[in-house]
C-alpha positions as CSV (number, residue, x, y, z in Angstrom):
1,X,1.3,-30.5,-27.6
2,X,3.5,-27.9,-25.6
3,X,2.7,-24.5,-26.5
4,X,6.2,-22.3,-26.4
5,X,6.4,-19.0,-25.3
6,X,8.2,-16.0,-25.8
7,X,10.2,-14.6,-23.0
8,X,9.0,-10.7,-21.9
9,X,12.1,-8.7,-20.2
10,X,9.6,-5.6,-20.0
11,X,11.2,-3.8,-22.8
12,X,10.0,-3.5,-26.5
13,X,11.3,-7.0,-27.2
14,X,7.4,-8.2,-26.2
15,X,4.3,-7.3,-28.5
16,X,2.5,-4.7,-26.6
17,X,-1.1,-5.0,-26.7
18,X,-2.6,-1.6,-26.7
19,X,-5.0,-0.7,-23.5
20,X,-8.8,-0.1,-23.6
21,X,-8.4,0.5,-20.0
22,X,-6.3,1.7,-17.5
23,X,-5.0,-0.8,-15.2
24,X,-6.0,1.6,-11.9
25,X,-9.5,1.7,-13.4
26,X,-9.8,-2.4,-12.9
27,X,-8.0,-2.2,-10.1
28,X,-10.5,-0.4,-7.9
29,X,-13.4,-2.4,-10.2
30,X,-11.6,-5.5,-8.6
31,X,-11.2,-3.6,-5.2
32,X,-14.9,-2.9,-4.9
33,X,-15.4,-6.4,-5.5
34,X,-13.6,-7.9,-3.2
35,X,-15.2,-4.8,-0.4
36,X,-18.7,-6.1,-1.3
37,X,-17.7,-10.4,-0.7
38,X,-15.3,-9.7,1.8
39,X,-15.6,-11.0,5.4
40,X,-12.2,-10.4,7.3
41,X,-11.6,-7.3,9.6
42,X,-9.3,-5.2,7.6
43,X,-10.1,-6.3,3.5
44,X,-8.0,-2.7,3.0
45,X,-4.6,-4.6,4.5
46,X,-2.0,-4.9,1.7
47,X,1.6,-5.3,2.2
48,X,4.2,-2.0,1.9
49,X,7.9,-3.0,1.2
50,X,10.7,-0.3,1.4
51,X,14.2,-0.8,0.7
52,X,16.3,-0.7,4.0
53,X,19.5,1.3,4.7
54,X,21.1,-1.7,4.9
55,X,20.1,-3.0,1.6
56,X,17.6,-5.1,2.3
57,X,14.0,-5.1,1.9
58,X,11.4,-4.4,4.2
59,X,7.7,-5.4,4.6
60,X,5.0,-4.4,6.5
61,X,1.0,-4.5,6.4
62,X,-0.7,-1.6,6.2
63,X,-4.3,-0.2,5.5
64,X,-4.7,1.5,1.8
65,X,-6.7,4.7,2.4
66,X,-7.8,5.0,-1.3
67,X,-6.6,5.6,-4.9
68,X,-6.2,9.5,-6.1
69,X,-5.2,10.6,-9.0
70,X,-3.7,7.3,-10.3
71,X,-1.7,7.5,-6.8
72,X,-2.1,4.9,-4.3
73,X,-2.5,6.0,-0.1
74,X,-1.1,4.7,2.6
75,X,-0.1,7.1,6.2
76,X,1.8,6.4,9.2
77,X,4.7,8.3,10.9
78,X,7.2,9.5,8.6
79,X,10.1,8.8,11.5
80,X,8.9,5.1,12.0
81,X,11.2,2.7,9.8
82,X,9.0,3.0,6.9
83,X,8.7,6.6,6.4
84,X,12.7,6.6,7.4
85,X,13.0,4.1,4.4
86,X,10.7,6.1,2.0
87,X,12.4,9.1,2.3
88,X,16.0,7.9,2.0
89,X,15.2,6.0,-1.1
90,X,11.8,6.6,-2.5
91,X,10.9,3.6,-4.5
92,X,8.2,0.9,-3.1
93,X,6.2,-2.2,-3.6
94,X,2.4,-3.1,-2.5
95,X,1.1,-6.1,-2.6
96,X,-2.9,-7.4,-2.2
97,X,-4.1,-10.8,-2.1
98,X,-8.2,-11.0,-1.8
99,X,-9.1,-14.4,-0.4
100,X,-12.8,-13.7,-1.3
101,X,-12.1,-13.2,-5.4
102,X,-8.8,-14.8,-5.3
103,X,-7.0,-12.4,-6.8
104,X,-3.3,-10.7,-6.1
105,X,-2.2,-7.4,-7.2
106,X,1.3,-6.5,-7.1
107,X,2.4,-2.7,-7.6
108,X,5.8,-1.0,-7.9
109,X,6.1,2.8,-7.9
110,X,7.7,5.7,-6.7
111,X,7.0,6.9,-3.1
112,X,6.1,11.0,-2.4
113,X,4.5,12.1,0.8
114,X,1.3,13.8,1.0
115,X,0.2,17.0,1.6
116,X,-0.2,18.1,5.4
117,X,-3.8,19.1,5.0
118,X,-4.5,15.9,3.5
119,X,-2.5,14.2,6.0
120,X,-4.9,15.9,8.6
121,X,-7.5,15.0,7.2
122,X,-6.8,11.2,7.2
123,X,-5.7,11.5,11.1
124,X,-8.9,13.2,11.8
125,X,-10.5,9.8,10.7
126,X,-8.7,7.6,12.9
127,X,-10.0,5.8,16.2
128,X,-9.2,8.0,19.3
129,X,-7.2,5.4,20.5
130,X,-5.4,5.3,17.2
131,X,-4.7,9.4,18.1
132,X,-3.6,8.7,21.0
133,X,-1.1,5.9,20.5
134,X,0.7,8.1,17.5
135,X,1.5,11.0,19.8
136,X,2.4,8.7,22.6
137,X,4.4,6.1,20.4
138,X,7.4,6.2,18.5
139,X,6.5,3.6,16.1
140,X,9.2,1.0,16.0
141,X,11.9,2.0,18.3
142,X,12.4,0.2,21.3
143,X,11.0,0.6,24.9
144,X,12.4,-0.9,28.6
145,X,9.0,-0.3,30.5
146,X,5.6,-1.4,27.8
147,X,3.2,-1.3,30.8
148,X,4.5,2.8,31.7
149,X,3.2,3.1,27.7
150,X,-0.1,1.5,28.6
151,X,-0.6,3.9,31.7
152,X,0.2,7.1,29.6
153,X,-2.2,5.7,26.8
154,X,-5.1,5.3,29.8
155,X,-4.6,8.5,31.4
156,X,-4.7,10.4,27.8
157,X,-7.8,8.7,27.0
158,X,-9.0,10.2,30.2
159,X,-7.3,13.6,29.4
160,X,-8.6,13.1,25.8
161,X,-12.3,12.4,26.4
162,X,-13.8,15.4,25.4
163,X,-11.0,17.4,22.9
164,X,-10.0,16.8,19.5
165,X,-6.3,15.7,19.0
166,X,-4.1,17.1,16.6
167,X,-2.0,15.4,14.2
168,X,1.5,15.0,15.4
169,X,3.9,17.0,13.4
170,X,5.9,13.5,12.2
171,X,2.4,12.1,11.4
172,X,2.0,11.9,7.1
173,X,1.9,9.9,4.9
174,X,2.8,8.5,0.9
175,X,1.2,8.5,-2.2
176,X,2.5,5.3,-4.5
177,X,2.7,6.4,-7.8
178,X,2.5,3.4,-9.7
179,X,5.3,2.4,-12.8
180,X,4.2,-1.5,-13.0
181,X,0.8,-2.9,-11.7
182,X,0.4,-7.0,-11.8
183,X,-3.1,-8.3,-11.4
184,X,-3.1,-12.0,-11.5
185,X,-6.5,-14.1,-11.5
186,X,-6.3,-17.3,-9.6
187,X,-6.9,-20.4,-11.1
188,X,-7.6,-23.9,-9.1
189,X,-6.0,-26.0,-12.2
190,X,-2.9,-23.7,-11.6
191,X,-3.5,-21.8,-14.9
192,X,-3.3,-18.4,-13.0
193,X,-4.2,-15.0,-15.4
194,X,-1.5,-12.8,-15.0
195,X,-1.4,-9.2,-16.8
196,X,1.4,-7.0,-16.1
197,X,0.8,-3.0,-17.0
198,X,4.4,-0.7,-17.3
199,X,4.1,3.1,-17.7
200,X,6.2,4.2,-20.0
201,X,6.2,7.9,-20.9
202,X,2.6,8.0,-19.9
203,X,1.0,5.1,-21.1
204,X,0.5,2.1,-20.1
205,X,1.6,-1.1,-22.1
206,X,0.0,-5.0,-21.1
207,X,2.1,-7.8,-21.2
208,X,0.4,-11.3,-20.4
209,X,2.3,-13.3,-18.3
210,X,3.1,-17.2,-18.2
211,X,1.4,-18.3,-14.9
């Protein structure tokens, strides 16, 4: 027998089912989880989409630098086409998928940059070579001559060797302060656990979803 549904339109039309948790609190349970089993290069990577100027959206991967305060990190240039985007029209989507749990998290929220000491402190952790390209680089744009970029990135490495390098003035980055968060559980028969958390006036509110 068929088991019917009701619809959810993520307004009060859906019995809520009141939280014992908050969905950022299992999502860096299921974040350390997947740190621990994980066996790829960059188990941070999630996907950042931004809204373009021409209407269309725009995705990306990018590293997540940690959860603070309920707020989500990412950094980069803030004149690259991301930060651009961010700043014109401040709403934005993440998305993880773990291959080692198999498990996806989807978030929507509202973008705000950080602070510039924070945003020194996060360049400060970079690679060297990382430094270097984000003074050197104007993320995005185009270039005539790559292999003149490649020269000035070896002779500041040179230059570089023994000095610290300050963060570019256009170097920042966003918190993603999160209004719906999506963590789906996947399932081989297809039955995939889906709960969807919205922030309403504070609190959060779980929906489960159809798979």
């Amino acid at each position: 027998m068929l088991l019917h549904f009701k619809r959810c339109n993520f307004t009060n039309t859906c019995n809520k089912i009141k939280l014992s948790m908050n969905p950022l609190n299992l999502f860096n349970t299921w974040y350390q989880e997947e740190l621990n089993k994980s066996t790829v290069p960059l188990p941070s990577a999630c996907c950042l989409s931004s809204i373009g100027s021409d209407g269309y959206p725009n995705s990306r991967f990018v590293s997540l630098k940690e959860v603070i305060d309920q707020k989500f990190v990412i950094t980069g240039p803030i004149k690259s086409r991301k930060g651009v985007e961010l700043l014109a029209n401040p709403k934005a989507a993440l998305t993880f998928w773990w291959t080692a749990t198999e498990r996806q998290v989807r978030v929507q929220g509202d973008a705000i940059q950080i602070e510039n000491d924070l945003a020194k402190t996060y360049f400060s952790k970079r690679s060297k070579g990382a430094q270097i390209v984000s003074h050197i680089s104007n993320q995005g744009e185009q270039t005539n001559d790559f292999s003149e970029l490649v020269s000035t990135f070896e002779k500041e490495k040179i230059n570089t060797v023994n000095s610290i390098i300050d963060k570019p003035k256009h170097w920042s980055g966003f918190y993603i302060v999160p209004k719906r968060i999506e963590l789906m559980t996947f399932k081989k028969n297809r039955l995939h656990y889906r709960e969807l958390y919205v922030k309403t006036n504070n609190k959060w509110s779980k929906f489960i979803l159809q798979p």
